[in-house]
Backbone as ProteinMPNN parsed JSONL, in Angstrom:
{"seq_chain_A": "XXXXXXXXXXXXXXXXXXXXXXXXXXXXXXXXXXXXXXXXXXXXXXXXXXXXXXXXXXXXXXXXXXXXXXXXXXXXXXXXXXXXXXXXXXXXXXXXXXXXXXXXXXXXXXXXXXXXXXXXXXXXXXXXXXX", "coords_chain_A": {"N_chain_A": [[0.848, -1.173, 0.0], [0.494, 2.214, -0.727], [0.744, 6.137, 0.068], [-2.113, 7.775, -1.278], [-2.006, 9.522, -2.692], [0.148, 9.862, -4.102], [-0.216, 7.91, -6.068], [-0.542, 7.413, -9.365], [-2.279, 9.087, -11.774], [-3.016, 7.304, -14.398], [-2.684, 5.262, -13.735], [-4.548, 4.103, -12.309], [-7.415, 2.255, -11.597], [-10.245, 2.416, -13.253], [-13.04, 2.878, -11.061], [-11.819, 1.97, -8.823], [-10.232, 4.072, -7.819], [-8.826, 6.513, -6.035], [-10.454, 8.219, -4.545], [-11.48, 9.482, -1.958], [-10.11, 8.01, -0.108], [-7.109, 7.409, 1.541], [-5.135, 5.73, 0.885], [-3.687, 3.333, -1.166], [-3.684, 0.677, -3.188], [-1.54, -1.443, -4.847], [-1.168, -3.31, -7.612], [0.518, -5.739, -9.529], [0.258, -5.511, -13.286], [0.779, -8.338, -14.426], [-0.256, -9.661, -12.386], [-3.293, -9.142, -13.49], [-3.471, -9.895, -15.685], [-2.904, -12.459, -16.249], [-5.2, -13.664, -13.967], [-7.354, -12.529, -15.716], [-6.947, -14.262, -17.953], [-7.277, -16.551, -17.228], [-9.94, -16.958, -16.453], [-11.076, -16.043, -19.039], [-10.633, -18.32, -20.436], [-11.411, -20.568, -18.874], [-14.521, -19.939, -19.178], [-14.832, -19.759, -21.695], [-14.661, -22.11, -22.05], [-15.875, -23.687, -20.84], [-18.504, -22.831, -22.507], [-18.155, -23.585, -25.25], [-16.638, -25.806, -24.81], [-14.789, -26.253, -26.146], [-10.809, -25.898, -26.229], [-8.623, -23.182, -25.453], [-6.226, -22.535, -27.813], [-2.609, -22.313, -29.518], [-3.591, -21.564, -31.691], [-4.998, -18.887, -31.204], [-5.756, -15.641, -29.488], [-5.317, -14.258, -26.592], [-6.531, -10.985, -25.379], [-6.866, -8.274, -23.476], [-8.156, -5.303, -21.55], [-8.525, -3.02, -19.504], [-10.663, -0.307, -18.871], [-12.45, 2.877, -19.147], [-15.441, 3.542, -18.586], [-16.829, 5.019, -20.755], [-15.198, 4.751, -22.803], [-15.448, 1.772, -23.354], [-18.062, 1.456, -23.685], [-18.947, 0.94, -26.629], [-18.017, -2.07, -26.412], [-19.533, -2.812, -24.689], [-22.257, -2.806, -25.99], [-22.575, -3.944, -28.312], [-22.183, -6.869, -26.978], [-24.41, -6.722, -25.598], [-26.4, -6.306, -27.729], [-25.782, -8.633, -28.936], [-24.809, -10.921, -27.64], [-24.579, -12.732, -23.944], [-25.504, -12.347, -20.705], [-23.867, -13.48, -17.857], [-24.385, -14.741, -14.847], [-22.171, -15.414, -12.109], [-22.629, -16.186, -9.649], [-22.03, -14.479, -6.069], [-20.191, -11.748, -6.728], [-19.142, -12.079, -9.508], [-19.458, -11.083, -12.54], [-20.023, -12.273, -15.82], [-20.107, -11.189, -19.069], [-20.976, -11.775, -22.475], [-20.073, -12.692, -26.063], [-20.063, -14.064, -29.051], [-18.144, -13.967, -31.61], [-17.192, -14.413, -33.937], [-15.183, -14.755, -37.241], [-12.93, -12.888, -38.994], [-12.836, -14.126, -41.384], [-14.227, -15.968, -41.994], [-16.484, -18.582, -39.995], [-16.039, -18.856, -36.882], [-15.006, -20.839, -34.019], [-14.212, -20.006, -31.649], [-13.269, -17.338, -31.395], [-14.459, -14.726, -29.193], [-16.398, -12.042, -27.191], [-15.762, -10.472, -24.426], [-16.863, -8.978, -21.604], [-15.66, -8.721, -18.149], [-16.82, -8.651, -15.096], [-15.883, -7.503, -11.742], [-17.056, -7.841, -8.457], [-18.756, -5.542, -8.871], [-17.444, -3.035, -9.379], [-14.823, -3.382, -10.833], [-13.936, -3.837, -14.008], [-13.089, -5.396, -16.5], [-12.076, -5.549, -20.194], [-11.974, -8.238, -22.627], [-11.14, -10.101, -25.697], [-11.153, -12.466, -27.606], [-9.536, -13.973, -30.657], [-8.341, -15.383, -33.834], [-4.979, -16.314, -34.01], [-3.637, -15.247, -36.185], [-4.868, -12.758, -36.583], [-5.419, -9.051, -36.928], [-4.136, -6.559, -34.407], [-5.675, -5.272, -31.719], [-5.49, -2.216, -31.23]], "CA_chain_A": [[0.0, 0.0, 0.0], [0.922, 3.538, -0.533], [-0.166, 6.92, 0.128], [-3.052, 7.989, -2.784], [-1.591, 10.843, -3.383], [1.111, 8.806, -5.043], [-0.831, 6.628, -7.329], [-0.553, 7.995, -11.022], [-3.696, 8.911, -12.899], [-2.876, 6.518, -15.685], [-2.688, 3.567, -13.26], [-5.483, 3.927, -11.22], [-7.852, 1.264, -12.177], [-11.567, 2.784, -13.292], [-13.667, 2.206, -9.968], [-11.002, 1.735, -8.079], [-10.018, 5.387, -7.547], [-8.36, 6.929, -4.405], [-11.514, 9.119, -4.025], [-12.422, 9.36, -0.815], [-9.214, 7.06, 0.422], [-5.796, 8.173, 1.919], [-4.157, 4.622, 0.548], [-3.766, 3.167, -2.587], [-2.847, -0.819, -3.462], [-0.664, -1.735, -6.16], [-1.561, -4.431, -8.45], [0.8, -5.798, -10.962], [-0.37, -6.183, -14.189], [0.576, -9.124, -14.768], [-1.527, -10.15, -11.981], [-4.764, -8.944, -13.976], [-3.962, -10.51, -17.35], [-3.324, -13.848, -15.203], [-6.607, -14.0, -13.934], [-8.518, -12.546, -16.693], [-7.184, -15.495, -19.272], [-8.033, -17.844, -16.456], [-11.025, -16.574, -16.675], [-11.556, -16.412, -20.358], [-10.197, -20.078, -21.427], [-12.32, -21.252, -18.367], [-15.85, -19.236, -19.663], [-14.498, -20.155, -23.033], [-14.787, -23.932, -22.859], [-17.785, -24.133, -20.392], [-19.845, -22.137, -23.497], [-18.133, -23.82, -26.17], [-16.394, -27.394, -25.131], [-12.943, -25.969, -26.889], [-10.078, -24.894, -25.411], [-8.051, -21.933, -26.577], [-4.803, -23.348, -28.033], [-2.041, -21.229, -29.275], [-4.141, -20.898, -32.847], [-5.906, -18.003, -30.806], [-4.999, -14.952, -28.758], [-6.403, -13.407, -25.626], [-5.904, -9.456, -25.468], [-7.839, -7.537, -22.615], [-8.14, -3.937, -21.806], [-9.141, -2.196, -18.708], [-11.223, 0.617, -20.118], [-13.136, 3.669, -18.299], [-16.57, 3.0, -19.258], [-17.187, 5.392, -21.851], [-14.263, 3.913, -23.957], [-15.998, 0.556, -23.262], [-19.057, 1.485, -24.272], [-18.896, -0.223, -27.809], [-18.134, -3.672, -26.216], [-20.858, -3.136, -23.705], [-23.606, -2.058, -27.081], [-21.871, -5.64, -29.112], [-22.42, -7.578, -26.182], [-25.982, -6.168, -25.441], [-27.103, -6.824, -28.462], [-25.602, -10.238, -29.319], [-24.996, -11.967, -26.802], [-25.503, -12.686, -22.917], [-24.966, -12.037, -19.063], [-23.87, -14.967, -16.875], [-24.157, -14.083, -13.407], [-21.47, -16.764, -11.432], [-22.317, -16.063, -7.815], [-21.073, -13.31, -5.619], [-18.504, -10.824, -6.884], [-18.821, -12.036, -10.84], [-20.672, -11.063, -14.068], [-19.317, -12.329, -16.92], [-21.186, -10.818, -20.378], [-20.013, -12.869, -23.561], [-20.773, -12.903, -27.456], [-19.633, -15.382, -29.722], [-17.646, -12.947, -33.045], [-16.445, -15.114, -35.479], [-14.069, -13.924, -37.409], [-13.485, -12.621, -40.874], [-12.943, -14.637, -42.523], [-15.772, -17.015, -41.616], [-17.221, -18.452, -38.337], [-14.728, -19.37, -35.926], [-15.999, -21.369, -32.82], [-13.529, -19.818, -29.982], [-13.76, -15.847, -31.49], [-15.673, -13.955, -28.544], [-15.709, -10.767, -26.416], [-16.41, -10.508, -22.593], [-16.68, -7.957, -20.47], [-15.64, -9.747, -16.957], [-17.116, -7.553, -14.027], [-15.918, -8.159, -10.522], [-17.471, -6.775, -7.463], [-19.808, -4.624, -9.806], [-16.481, -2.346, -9.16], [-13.698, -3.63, -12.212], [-14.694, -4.261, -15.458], [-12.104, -6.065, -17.098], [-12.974, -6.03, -21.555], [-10.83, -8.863, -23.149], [-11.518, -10.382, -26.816], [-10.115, -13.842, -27.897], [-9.229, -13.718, -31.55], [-7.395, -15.617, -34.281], [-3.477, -15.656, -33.913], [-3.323, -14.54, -37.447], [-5.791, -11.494, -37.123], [-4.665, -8.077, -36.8], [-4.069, -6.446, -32.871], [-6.463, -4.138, -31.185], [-4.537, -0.314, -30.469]], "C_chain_A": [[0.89, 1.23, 0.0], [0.019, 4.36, -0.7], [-0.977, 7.108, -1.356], [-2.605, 9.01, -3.231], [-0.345, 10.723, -4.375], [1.424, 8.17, -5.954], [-1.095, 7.991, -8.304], [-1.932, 7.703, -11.363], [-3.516, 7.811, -13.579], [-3.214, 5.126, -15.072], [-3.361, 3.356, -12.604], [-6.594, 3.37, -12.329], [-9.373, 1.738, -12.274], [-12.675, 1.951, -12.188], [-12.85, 2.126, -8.659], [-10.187, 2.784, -7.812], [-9.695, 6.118, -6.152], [-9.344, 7.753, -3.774], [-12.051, 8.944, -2.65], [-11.011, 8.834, 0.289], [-8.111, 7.623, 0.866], [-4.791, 7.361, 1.381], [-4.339, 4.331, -0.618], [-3.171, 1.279, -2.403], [-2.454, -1.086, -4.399], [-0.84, -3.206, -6.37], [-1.049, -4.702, -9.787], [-0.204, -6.436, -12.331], [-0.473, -7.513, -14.608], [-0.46, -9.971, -13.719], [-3.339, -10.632, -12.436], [-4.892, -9.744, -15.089], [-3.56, -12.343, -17.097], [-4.904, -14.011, -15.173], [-7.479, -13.824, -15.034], [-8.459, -13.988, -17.842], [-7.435, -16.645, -18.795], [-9.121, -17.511, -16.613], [-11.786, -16.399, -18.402], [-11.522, -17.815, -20.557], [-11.343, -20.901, -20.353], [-13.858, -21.366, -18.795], [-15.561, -19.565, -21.047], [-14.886, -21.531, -23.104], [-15.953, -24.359, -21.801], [-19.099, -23.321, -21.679], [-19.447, -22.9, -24.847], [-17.309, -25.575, -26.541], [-15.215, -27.038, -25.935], [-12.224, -25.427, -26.03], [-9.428, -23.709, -26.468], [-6.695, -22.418, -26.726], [-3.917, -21.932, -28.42], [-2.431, -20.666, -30.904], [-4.963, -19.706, -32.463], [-4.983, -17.133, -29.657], [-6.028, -14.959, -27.845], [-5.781, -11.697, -25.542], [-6.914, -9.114, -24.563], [-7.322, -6.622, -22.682], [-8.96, -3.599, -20.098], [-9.365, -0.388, -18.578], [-12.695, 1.546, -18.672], [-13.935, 3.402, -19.211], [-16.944, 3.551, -20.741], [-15.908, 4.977, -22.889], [-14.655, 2.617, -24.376], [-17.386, 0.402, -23.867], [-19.154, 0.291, -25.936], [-18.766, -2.026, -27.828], [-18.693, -3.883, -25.814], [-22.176, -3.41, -24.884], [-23.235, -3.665, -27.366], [-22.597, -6.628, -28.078], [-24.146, -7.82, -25.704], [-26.76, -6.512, -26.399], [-26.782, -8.0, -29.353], [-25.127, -11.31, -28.518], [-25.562, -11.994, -25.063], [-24.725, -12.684, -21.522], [-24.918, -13.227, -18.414], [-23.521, -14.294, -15.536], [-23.466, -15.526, -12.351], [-21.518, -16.448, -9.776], [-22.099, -14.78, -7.503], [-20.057, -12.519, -6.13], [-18.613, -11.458, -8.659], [-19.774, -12.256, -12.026], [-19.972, -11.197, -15.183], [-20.265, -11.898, -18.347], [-20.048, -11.075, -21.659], [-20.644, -12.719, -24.792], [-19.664, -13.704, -28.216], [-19.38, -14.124, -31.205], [-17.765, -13.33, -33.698], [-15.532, -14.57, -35.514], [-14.043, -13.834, -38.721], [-13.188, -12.847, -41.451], [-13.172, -16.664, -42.909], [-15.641, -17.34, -40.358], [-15.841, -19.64, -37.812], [-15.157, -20.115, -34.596], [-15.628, -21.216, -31.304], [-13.753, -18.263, -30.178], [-14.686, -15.362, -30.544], [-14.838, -12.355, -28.292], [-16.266, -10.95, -25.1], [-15.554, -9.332, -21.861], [-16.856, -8.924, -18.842], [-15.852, -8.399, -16.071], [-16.949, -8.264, -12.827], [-16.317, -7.096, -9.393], [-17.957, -5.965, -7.819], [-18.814, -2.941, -9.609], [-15.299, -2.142, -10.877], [-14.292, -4.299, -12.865], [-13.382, -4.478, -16.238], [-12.643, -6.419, -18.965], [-11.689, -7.198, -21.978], [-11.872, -10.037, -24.62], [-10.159, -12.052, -27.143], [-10.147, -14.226, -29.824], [-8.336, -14.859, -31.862], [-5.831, -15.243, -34.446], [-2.866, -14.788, -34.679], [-3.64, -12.905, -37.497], [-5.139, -10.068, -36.941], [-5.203, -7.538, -34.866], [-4.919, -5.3, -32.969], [-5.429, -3.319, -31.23], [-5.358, 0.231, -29.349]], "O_chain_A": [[1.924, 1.26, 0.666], [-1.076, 4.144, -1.219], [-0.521, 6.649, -2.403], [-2.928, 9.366, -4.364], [-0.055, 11.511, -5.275], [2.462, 7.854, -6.535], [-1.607, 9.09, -8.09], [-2.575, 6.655, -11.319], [-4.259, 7.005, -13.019], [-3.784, 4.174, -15.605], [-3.155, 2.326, -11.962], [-6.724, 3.769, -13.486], [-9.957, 1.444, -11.231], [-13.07, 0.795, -12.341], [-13.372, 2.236, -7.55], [-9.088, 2.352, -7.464], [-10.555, 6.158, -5.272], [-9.215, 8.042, -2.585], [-13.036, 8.254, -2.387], [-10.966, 9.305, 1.426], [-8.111, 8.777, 0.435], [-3.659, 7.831, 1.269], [-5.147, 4.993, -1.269], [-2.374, 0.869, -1.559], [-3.345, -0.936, -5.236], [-0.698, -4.096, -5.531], [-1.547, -4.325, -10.848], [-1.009, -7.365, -12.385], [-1.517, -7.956, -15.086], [-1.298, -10.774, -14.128], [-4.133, -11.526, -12.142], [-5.941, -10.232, -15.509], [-3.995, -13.249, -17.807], [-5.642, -14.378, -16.088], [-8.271, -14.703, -15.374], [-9.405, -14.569, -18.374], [-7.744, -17.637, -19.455], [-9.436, -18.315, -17.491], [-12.951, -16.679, -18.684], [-12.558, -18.401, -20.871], [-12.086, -21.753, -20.839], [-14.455, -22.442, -18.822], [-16.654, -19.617, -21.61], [-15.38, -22.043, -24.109], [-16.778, -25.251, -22.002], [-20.324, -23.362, -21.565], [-20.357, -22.92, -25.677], [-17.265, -26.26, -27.562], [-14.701, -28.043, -26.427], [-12.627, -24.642, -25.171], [-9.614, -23.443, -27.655], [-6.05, -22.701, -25.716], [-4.183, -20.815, -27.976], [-1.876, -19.683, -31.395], [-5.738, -19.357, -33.354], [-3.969, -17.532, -29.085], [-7.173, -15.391, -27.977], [-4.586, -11.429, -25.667], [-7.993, -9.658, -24.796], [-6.33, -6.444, -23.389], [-10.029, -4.141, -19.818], [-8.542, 0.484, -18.3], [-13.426, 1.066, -17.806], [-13.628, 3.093, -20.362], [-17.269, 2.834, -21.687], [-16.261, 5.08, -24.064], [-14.365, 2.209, -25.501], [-17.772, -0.613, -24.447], [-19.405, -0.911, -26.012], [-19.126, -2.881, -28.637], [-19.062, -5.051, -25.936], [-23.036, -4.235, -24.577], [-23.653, -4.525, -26.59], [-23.64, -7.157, -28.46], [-24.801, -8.851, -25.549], [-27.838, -7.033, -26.113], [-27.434, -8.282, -30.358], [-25.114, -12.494, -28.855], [-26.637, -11.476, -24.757], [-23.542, -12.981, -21.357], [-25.888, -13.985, -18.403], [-22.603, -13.517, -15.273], [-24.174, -16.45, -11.951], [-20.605, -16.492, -8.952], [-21.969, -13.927, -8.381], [-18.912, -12.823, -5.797], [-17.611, -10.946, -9.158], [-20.527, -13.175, -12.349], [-19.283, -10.253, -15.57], [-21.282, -12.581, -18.471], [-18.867, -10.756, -21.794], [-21.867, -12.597, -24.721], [-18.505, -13.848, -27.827], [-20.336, -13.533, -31.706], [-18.546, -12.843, -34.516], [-14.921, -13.994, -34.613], [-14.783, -14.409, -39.519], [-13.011, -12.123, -42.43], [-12.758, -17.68, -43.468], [-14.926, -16.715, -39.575], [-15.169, -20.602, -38.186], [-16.083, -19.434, -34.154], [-16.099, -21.712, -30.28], [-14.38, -17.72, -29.268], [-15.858, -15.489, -30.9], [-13.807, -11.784, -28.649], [-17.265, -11.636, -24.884], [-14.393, -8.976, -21.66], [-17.833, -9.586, -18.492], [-15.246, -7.342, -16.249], [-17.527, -9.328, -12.606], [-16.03, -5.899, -9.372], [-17.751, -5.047, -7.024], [-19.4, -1.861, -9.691], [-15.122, -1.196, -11.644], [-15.063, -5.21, -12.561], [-12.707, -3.491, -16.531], [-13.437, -7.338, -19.167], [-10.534, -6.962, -21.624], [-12.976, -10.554, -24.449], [-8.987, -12.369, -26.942], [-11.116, -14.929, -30.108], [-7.666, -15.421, -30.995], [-5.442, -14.164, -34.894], [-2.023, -13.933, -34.408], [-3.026, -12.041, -38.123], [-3.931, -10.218, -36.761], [-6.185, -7.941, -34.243], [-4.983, -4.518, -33.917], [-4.32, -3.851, -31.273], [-5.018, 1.27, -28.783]]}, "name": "protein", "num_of_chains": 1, "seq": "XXXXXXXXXXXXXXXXXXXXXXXXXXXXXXXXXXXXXXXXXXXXXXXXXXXXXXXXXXXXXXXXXXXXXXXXXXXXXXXXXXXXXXXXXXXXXXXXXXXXXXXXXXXXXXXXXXXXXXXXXXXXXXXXXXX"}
């Protein structure tokens, strides 16, 4: 922990904001993109019975909402909310990909503690990278 007055705009995690707080907790990244691809490949093969091999990427993003918006709209209107208990909402759509239907291609917005919203997309190895 360190003081909040400390923690860099850039790295403070949307939701998770020193507002109000005098402390701050540091959370490596690689921590987050750990869990989240546990969390994809797991939600990945309970919806689809595949795993994700290394013909596929995972790429996430932790995204202040209005940047997110567009994966929230996608999601909203093609696919669906899985509510896993306490502390996790996973919302999932099935992409493809373009250049025809792919059967691991999604997107998910992983929400924990209705706090972090984690977006991460699982894509062909080939395809071109988010920016």
């Amino acid at each position: 922990m360190i003081p909040a007055a400390r923690a860099e705009a850039q790295s403070v995690v949307p939701g998770f904001g020193p507002e109000g707080s005098d402390t701050a907790i540091l959370i490596p990244g690689t921590g987050l993109e750990v869990l989240t691809k546990k969390i994809v490949k797991g939600f990945t093969y309970l919806q689809t019975r595949r795993v994700i091999d290394e013909g596929h990427r995972i790429e996430w993003f932790v995204l202040r909402d209005e940047a997110g918006a567009p994966v929230e709209e996608l999601i909203s209107s093609f696919g669906s909310n899985y509510d896993r208990g306490p502390g996790l909402l996973i919302r999932f759509a099935m992409t493809g990909a373009t250049n025809g239907p792919d059967p691991i291609a999604s997107m998910s917005v992983i929400e924990i503690w209705s706090r972090l919203k984690i977006y991460a997309s699982v894509n062909p190895a080939g395809e071109p990278e988010f920016d």
